[in-house]
N, C-alpha and C positions, 0 to 999 in steps of 0.2 A: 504494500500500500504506500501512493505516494502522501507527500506530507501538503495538507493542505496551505492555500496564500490566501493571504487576508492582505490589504492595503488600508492603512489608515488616512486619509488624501483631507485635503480644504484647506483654504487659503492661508495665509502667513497670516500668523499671532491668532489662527479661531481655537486652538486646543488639542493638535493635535496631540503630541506628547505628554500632557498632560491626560487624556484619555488613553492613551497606551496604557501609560505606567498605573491606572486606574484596571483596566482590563488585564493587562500581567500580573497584580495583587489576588484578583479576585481566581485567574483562570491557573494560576500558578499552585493558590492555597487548597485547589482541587486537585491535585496532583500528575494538570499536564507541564507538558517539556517543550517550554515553550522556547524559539528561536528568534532572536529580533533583527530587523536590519533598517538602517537610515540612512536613508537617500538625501543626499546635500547636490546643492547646486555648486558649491564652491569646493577648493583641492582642502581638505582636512587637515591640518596638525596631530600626528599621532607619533611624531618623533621628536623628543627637544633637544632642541642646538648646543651640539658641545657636549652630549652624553656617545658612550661608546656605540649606541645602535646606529644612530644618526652620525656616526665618523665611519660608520662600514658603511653606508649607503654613498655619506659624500666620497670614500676609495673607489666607489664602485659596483658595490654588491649588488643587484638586479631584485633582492629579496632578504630581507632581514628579518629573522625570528626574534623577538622578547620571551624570553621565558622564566617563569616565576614557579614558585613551589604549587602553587593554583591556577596560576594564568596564563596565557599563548598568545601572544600579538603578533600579527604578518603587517609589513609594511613590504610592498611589491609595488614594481613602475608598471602600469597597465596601459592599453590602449584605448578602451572602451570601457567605462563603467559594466558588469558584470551583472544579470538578472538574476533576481532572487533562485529562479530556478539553476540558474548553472550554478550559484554559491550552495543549493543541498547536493547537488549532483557530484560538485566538487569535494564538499567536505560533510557527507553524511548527511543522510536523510533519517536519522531516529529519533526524530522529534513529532511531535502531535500535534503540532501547528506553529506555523512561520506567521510574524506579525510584521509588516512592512511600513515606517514611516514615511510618505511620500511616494516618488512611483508613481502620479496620479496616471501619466498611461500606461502603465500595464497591463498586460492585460488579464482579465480578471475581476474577482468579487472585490470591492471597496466598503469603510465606513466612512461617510463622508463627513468632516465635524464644519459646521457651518452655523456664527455666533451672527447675529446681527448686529452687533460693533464693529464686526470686522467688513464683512460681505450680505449682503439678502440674496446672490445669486447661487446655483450650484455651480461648482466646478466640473463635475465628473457629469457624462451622461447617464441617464436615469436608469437607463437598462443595464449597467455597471454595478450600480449600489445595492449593498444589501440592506444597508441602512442610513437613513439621515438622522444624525444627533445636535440636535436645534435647538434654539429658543425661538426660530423664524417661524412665526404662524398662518405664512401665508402661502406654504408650501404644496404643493399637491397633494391634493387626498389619498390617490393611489401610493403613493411612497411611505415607507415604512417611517416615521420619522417618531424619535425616542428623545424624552427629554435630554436635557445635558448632566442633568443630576442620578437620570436611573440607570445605572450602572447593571441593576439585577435583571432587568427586561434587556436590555444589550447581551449581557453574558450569557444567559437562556436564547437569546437568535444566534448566539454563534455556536451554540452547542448543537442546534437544530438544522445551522445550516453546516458544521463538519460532519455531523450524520450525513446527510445527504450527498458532502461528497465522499464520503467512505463506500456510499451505494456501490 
């Protein structure tokens, strides 16, 4: 069985991370294994300047491991941003759901989080989402849309909808 993709997608500053790590508390303390990845528009900092990892990269090194007594960091020169799907393919698929930050096109089931401070529009199209998590009330009817506060009606649709792709 493969590992299902969830995207968490909507405009800058409407929540999404903050609903992640909302949905990893609750989907974690049930006992899945969960995977996360975030998508940035910009090149990361994950080596600082003048440490030994970051002096093998600046000699040369194409790929530099961190290794901790718990922890594994890859810092690799890539040429393409890499899809969530070839990162399980690449490095294990035994996990019971991958949560994606961003990504809004991939393609795929989305939650879309959409604050009207931020945005009143969606971003993703409709037939993408699994869910709208809103305070916007003037949403479509047809669309699943959960407040921003219930956490427990969110978590019960993703359980409903990894069933389904477990089918």
């Amino acid at each position: 069985m493969s590992t299902p993709i969830l995207s968490i997608v909507g405009h800058s500053n409407a929540g999404k991370t903050t609903l992640l790590e909302k949905l990893l508390v609750c989907l974690c303390a049930q006992g899945l294994r969960v995977v996360t990845v975030k998508h940035c528009h910009h090149q990361p900092e994950l080596d600082q300047r003048g440490k030994d990892s970051w002096r093998h990269k600046q000699a040369g090194a194409v790929t530099t491991f961190l290794i901790g007594p718990r922890q594994l960091a890859m810092v690799k020169e890539i040429d393409a941003a890499p899809t969530p799907q070839y990162l399980l393919q690449q490095y294990g698929d035994d996990y019971d759901l991958m949560l994606v930050e961003g990504y809004s096109t991939l393609p795929g089931k989305k939650i879309e989080v959409l604050r009207a401070a931020c945005q009143s529009s969606l971003r993703c199209p409709e037939q993408d989402l699994l869910a709208v998590v809103s305070d916007v009330d003037t949403l479509p009817q047809h669309l699943n849309v959960i407040d921003l506060n219930d956490i427990d009606t969110l978590v019960t649709l993703v359980y409903q909808w990894m069933e389904e792709e477990g089918d």
